[in-house]
C-alpha positions in Angstrom: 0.0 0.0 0.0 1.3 3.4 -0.6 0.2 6.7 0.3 -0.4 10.2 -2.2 -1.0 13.3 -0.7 -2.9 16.2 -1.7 -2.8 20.0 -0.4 -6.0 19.2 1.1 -8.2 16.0 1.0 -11.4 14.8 2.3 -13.7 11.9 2.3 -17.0 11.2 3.5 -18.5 7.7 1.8 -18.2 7.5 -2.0 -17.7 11.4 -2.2 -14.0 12.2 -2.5 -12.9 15.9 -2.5 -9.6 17.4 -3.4 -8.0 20.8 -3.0 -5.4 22.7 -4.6 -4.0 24.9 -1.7 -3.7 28.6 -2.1 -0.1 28.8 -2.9 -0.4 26.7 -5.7 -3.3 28.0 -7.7 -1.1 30.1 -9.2 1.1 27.8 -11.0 -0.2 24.9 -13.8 -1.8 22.6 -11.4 -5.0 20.2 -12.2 -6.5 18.0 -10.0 -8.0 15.7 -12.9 -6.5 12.0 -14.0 -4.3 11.7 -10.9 -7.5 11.8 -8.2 -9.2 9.2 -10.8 -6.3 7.6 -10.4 -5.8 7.8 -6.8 -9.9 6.8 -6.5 -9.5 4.2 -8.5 -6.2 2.7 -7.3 -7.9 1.9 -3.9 -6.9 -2.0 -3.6 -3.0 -0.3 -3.2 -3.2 3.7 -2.8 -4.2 5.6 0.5 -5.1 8.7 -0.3 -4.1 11.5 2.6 -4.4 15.1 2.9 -1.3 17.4 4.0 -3.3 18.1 7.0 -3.6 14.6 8.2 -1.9 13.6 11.1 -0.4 10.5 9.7 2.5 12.1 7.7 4.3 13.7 10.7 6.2 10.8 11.0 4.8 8.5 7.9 6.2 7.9 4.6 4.1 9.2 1.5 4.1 10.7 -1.8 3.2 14.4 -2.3 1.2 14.0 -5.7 0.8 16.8 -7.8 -0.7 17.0 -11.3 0.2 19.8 -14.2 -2.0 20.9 -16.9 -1.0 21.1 -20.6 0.3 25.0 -20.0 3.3 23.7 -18.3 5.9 24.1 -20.9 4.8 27.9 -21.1 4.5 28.5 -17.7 7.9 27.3 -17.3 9.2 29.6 -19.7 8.0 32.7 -18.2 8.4 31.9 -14.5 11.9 32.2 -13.7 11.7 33.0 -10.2 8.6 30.4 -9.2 8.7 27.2 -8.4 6.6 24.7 -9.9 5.3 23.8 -6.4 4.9 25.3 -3.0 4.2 22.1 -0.8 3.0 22.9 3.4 5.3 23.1 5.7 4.0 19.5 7.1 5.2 18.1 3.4 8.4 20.4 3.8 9.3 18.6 7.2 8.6 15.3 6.1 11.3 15.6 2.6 13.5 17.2 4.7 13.6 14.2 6.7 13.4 11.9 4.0 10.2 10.2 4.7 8.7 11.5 1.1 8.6 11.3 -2.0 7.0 14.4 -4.9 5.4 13.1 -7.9 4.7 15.2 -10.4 2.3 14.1 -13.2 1.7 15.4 -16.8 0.7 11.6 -17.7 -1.8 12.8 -20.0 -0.5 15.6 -21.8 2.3 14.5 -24.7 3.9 18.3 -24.9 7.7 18.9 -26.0 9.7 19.2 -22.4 13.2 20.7 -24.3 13.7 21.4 -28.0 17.2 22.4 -29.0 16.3 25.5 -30.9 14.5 26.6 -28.3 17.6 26.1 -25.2 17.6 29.5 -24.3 14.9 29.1 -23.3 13.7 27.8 -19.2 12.3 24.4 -20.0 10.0 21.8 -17.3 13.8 20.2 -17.2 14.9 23.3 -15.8 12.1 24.0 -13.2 12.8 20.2 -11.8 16.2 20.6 -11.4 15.6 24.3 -9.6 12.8 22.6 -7.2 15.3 19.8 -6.6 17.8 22.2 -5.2 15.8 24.6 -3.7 14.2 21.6 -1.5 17.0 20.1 -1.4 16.1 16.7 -2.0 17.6 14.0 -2.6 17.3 12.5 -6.7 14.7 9.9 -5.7 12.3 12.3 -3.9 11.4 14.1 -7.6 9.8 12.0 -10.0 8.8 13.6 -13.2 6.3 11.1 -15.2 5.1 12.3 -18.6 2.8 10.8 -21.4 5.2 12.4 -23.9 6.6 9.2 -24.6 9.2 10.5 -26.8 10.9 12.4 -23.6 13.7 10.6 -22.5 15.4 11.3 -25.7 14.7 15.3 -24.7 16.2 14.6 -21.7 19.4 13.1 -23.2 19.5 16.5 -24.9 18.7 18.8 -22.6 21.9 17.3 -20.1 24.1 17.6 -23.4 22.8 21.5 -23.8 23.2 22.5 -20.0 26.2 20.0 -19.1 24.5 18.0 -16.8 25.8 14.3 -16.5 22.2 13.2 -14.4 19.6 15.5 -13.4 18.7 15.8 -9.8 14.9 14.1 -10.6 13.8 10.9 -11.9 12.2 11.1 -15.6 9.4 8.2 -16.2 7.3 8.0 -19.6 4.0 6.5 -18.6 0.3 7.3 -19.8 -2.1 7.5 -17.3 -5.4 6.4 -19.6 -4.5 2.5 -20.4 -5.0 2.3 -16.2 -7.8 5.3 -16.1 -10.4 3.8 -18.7 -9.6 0.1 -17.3 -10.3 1.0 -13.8 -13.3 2.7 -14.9 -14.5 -0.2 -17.2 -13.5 -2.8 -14.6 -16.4 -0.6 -11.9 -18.7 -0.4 -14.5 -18.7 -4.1 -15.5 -17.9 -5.9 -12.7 -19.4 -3.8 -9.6 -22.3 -1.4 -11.7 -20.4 1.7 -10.4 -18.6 4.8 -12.0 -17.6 7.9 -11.9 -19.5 11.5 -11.2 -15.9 13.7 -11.5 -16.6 17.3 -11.6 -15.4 20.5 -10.0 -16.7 23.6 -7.8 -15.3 27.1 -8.7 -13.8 26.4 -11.8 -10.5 27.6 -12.6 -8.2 30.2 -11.4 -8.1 32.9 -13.8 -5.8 36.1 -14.9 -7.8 38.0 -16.8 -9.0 35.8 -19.3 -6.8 33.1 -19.1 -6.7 30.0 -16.9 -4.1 29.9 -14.5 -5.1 26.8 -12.6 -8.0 24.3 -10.6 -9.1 25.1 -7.1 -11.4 22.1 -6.3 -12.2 18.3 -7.4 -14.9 16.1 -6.3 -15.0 12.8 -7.2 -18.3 10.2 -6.6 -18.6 6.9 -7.2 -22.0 6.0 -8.4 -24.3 3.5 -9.9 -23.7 3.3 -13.4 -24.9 0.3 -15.7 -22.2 -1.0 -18.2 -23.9 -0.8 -21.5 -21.2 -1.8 -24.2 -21.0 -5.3 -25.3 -20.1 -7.6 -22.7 -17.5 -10.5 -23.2 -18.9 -12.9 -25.4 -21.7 -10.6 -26.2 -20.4 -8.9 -29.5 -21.2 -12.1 -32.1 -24.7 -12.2 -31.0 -25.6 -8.6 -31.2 -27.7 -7.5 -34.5 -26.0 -6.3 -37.3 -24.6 -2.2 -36.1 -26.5 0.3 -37.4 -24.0 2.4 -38.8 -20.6 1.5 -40.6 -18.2 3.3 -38.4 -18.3 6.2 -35.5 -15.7 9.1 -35.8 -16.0 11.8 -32.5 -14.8 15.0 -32.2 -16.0 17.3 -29.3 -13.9 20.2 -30.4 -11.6 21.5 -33.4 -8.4 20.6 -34.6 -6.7 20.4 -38.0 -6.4 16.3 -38.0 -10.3 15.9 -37.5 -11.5 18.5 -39.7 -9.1 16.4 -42.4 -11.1 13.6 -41.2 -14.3 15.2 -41.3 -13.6 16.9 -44.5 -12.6 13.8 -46.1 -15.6 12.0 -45.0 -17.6 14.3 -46.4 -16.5 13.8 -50.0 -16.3 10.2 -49.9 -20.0 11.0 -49.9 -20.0 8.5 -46.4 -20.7 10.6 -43.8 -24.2 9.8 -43.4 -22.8 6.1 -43.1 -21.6 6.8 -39.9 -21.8 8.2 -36.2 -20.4 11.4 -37.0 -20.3 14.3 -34.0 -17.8 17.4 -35.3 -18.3 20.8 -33.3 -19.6 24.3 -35.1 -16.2 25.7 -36.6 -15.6 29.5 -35.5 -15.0 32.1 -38.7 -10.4 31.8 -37.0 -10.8 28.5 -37.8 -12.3 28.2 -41.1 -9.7 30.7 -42.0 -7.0 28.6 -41.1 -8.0 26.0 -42.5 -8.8 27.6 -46.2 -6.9 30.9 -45.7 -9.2 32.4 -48.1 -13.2 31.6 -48.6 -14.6 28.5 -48.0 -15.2 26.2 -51.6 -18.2 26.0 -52.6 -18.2 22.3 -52.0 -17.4 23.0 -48.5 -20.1 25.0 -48.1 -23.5 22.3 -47.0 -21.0 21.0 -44.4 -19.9 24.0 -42.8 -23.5 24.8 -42.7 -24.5 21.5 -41.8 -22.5 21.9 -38.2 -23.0 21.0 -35.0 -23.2 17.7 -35.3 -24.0 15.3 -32.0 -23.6 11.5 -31.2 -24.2 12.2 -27.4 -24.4 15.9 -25.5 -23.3 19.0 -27.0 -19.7 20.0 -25.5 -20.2 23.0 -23.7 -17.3 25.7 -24.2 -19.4 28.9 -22.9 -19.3 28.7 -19.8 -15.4 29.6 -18.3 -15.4 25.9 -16.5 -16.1 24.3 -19.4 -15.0 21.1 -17.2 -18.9 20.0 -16.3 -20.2 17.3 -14.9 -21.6 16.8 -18.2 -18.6 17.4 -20.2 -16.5 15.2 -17.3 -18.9 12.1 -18.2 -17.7 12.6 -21.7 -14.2 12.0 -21.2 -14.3 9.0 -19.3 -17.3 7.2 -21.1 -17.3 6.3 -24.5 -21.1 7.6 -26.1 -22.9 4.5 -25.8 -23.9 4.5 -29.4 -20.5 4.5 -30.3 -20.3 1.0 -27.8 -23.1 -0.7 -29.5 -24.1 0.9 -32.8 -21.4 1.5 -34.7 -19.0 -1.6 -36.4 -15.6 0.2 -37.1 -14.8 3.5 -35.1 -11.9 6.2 -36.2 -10.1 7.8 -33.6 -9.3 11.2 -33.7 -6.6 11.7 -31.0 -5.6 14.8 -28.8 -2.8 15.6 -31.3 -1.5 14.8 -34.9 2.4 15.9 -34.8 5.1 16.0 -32.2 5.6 13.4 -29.7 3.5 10.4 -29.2 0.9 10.4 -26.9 -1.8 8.0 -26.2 -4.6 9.2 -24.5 -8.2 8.5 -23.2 -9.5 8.8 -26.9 -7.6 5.8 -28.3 -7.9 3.5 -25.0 -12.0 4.0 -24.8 -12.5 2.5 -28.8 -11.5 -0.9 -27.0 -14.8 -0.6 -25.4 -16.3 -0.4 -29.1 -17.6 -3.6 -31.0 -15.1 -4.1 -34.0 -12.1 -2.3 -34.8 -10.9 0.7 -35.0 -7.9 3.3 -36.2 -6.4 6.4 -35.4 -5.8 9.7 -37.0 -3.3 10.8 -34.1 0.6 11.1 -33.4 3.5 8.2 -35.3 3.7 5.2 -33.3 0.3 4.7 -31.3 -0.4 1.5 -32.9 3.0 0.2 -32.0 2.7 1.6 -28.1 -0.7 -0.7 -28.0 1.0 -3.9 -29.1 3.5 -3.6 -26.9 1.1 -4.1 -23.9 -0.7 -6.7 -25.5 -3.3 -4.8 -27.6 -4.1 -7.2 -30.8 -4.5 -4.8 -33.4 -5.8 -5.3 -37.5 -2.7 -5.3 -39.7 -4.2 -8.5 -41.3 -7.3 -7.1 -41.8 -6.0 -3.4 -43.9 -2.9 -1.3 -43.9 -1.8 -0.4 -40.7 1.6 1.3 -41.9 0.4 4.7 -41.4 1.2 4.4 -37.9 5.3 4.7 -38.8 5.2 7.2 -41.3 7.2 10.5 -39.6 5.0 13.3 -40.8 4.3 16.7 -39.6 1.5 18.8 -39.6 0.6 20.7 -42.5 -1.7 24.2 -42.2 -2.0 24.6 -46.6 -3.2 20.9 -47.1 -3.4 17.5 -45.8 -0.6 14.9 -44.7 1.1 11.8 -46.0 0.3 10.0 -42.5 -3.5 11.1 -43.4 -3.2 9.8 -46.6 -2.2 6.1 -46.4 -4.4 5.9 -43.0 -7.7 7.1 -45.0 -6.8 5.4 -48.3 -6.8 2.1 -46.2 -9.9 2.0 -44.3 -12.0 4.0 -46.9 -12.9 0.7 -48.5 -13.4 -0.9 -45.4 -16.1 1.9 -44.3 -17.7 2.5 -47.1 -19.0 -0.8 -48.0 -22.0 -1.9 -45.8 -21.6 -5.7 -45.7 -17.9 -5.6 -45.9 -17.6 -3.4 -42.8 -20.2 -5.6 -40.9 -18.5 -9.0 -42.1 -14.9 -7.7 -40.8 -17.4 -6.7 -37.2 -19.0 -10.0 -36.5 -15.1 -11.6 -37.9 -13.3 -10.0 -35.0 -15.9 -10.5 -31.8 -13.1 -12.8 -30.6 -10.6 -10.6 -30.5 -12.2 -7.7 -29.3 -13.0 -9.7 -26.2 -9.5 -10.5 -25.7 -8.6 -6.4 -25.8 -11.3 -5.7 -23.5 -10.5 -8.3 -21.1 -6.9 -7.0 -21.3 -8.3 -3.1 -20.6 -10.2 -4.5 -17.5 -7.8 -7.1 -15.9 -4.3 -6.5 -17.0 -1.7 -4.7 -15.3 -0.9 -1.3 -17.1 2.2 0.6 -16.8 0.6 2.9 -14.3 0.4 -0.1 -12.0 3.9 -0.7 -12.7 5.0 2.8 -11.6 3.1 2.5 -8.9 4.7 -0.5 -7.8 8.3 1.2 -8.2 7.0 4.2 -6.0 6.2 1.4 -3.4 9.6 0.4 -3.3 11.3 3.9 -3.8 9.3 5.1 -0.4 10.2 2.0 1.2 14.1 2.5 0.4 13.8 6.1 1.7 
């Protein structure tokens, strides 16, 4: 069992309630995947608040998670540290009885770019925090979802002549471990999660500086994808593929777009946000075609709830449900599903997006980052190179704002055939109920490599 602590923490039955203290709403802190997490990790994680009596002489692990403005943050806060722990937490690394984990499992950003070394990186801010706690180089861990980042860090040592920084660096995505603990409630005990928080976000002026407040309940919830062994006796889905999109970016509008004139997107479950006048105009840079036109016009479209973006906490309840639940139409309905992931170009990073389609009925692709498909067969994901042209997934590619990538390309041109064709697409569905149960049942009972950093914790506090 270990322990995490939070600035401030509270419990009372299945309502769980975390705090970001006041000297650290000003920096890029969320209180998001790592309370899942910490919720959900109950068979081997304690969770304690830094006012709890326990850790005046107890060993733990001061938890803290940052949101995806980290790297520019960092940049522009020479002076601040990227945490202010209580003195309590202060006492207890001084005496080297804890441990600080900071996360930004979830977010694939750039941590040090050459070009840029000038320049105060996340690297940078670890190594000052390091020395201003003094700590010892197993009290700082550092564990990012860029999996790309221990090459950065090889670079960033060679730019500031550094043989080993002061900080352990892990690459380890959070939402292989999220979205299984979450299925595993749903399916085994009929219970999820009601994640949302109270008093939004900490703002200057009109942008978001950081959370103040998480609550967490765990409540009845009905599992309502396929169940093991259910997928080969389910009708025939009702629509050739699903394809979601809760808000814009270049990738899915290529998706979208493309879709579109394959004349298929009325094959599928199709949800793609209204696009704002900046948008369109980086996408065309002059008027829309007049092919373009009917879809344009023909936005919003919903599978589930409209993503609400008004409001300055745009982190509902509602919108919350939506991240960690697939739509269940997308579950039951739909016989092929395309991904469109957080990001396109840059580092790879595997997020909630890709994990959830293992839920779905048949299989599934992404339009996302190089090298997801290779990160899921590593675990043990069985994927569909036998079944069309999974190649896409190694093609290095960047992002392109005056027309469409090569990556795009080869992914599109090989399930196009596959999507388009009604029996052919259903076939290849009922064809692969086997194997989708064997995913699932890996999402739901295998260890993920957030268990396994876990584990190492255990031992690092122990060695303390």
């Amino acid at each position: 069992m270990i322990r995490f602590c939070f600035d401030e923490y509270y419990r009372k039955g299945d309502n769980f309630v975390f705090k970001i203290s006041d000297d650290n709403r000003s920096r890029p802190i969320i209180y998001f995947w790592i309370t899942k997490a910490a919720v959900l990790g109950y068979k081997n994680v304690e969770i304690i608040g830094a006012n709890d009596s326990s850790i005046i002489d107890g060993r733990f692990v001061y938890v803290s998670e940052m949101h995806w403005e980290l790297p520019d943050w960092c940049k522009k806060s020479e002076e601040d540290p990227l945490l202010r722990p209580a003195q309590p937490i202060l006492d207890a690394l001084k005496e080297r009885r804890a441990i600080i984990l900071i996360s930004y499992a979830q977010e694939g950003r750039t941590h040090f770019k050459q070009e840029e070394e000038d320049e105060i990186s996340v690297f940078d801010k670890l190594e000052d925090l390091s020395e201003e706690l003094d700590l010892l180089p197993d009290q700082l861990w550092f564990v990012t979802g860029n999996l790309d980042a221990k090459k950065e860090l090889e670079l960033w040592k060679q730019a500031r002549k550094i043989i080993e920084p002061s900080f352990i660096l892990r690459t380890c995505e959070i939402s292989t471990f999220g979205i299984g603990r979450i299925a595993n409630e749903c399916y085994y005990n009929s219970r999820g999660l009601a994640h949302m928080t109270t008093g939004g976000f900490a703002f200057e002026g009109q942008k978001c500086i950081s959370w103040k407040e998480t609550k967490i309940s765990l409540v009845e919830r009905k599992f309502t994808a396929p169940r093991l062994g259910e997928v080969g006796k389910l009708p025939d889905p009702k629509f050739n593929y699903g394809c979601l999109s809760r808000n814009f970016r270049f990738h899915r509008w290529w998706a979208l777009e493309r879709l579109y004139r394959e004349g298929i997107l009325e094959k599928g479950l199709v949800s793609f946000p209204k696009v704002t006048a900046y948008e369109l105009s980086l996408v065309f840079r002059e008027p829309i075609p007049a092919d373009l036109v009917d879809l344009v016009e023909s936005l919003p479209r919903f599978i589930d709830v409209e993503w609400i973006t008004t409001s300055p906490n745009n982190f509902n309840a509602q919108n919350i449900a939506a991240v960690t639940l697939p739509p269940d139409q997308l579950n039951r309905d739909c016989a092929f599903e395309l991904v469109n992931e957080t990001s396109y170009d840059g580092t790879t990073l595997v997020t909630e997006k890709t994990i959830k389609a293992l839920y779905g009925r048949g299989a599934f692709a992404v339009n996302g980052p190089q090298g997801v498909i290779e990160y899921l067969n590593s675990l043990g994901v069985e994927t569909w190179s036998n079944y069309f042209d999974e190649s896409y997934d190694q093609v290095e590619d960047e992002i392109e704002l005056s027309g469409q990538s090569k990556r795009f390309g080869i992914l599109m041109d090989s399930i196009i055939p596959i999507i388009s064709d009604d029996s052919r697409v259903r076939k290849l569905c009922k064809s692969l109920a086997s194997q989708r149960d064997r995913n699932f049942k890996w999402l739901i009972e295998a260890e993920k490599p957030w268990d396994r950093l876990i584990s190492e914790l255990e031992g690092a506090v122990s060695d303390l």
